[in-house]
C-alpha positions in Angstrom: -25.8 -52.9 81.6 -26.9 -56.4 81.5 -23.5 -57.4 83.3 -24.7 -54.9 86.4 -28.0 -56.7 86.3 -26.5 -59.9 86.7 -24.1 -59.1 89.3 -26.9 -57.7 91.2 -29.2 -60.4 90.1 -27.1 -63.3 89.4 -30.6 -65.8 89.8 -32.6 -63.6 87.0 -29.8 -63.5 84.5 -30.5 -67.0 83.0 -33.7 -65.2 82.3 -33.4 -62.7 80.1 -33.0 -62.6 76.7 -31.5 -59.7 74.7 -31.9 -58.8 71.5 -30.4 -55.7 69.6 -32.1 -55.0 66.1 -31.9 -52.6 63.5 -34.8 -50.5 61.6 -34.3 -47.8 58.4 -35.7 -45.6 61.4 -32.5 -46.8 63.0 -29.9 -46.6 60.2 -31.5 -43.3 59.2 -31.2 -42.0 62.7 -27.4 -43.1 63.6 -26.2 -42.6 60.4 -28.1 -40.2 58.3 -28.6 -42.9 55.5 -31.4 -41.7 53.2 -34.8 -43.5 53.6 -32.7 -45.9 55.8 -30.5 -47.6 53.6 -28.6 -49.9 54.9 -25.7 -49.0 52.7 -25.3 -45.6 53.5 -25.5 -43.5 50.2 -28.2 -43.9 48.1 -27.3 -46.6 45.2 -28.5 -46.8 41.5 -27.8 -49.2 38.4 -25.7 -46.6 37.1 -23.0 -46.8 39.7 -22.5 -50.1 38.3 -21.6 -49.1 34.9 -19.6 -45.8 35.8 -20.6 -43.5 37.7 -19.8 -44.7 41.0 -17.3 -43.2 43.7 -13.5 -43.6 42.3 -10.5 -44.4 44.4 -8.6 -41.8 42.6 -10.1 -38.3 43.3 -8.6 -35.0 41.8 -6.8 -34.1 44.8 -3.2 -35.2 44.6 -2.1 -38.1 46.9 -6.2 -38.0 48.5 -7.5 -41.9 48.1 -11.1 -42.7 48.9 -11.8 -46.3 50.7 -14.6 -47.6 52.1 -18.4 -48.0 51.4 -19.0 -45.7 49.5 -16.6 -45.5 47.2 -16.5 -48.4 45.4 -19.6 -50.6 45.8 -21.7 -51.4 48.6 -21.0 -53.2 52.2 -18.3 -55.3 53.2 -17.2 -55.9 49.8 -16.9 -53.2 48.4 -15.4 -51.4 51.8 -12.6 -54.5 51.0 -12.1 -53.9 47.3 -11.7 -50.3 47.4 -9.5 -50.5 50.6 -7.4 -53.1 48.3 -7.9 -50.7 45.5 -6.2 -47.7 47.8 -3.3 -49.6 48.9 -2.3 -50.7 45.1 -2.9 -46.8 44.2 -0.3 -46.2 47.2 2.3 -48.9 46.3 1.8 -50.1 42.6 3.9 -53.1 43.3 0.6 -54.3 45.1 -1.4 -54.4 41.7 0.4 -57.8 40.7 0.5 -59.1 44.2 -3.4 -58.9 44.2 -3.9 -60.2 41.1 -2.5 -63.3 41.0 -4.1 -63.9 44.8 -7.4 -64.0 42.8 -6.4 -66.7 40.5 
């Protein structure tokens, strides 16, 4: 939209400044988060310890990655991702262990 607006109005364009900005209103609308969390379901402490998502579900060759099923955001979306693909080809496991160190 603003590239239209500039073609059309290419002396106005240096004049505008856009913004795009998220709300809980937002994340709850978009993506059904409760109370607008940012990190999609809701978290507690004892996720930490336990009782969190597992890679490993009991569905035979079904892997979980992603968000939710590990730990929150981008690092946990990584880590269970990394998780997945060591569950696929164990041969990984070593290879992503001594990447850490």
């Amino acid at each position: 939209m603003l590239a239209q607006f500039e073609r059309h109005f290419p002396e106005l364009a240096p004049m505008i400044r856009f913004h795009e900005l998220a709300t809980p209103v937002t994340q709850h609308r978009y993506v059904r988060a409760p109370a607008g969390a940012i990190y999609s379901i809701e978290r507690s402490t004892d996720q930490l310890v336990g009782q969190a998502l597992r890679v490993r579900t009991p569905v035979p060759d079904l892997l979980l990655a992603g968000q939710n099923s590990f730990g929150p955001g981008v690092p946990g979306a990584f880590d269970s991702g990394l998780c997945a693909a060591a569950g696929v080809e164990p041969s990984l496991s070593q290879l992503l262990l001594s990447a850490q160190s």
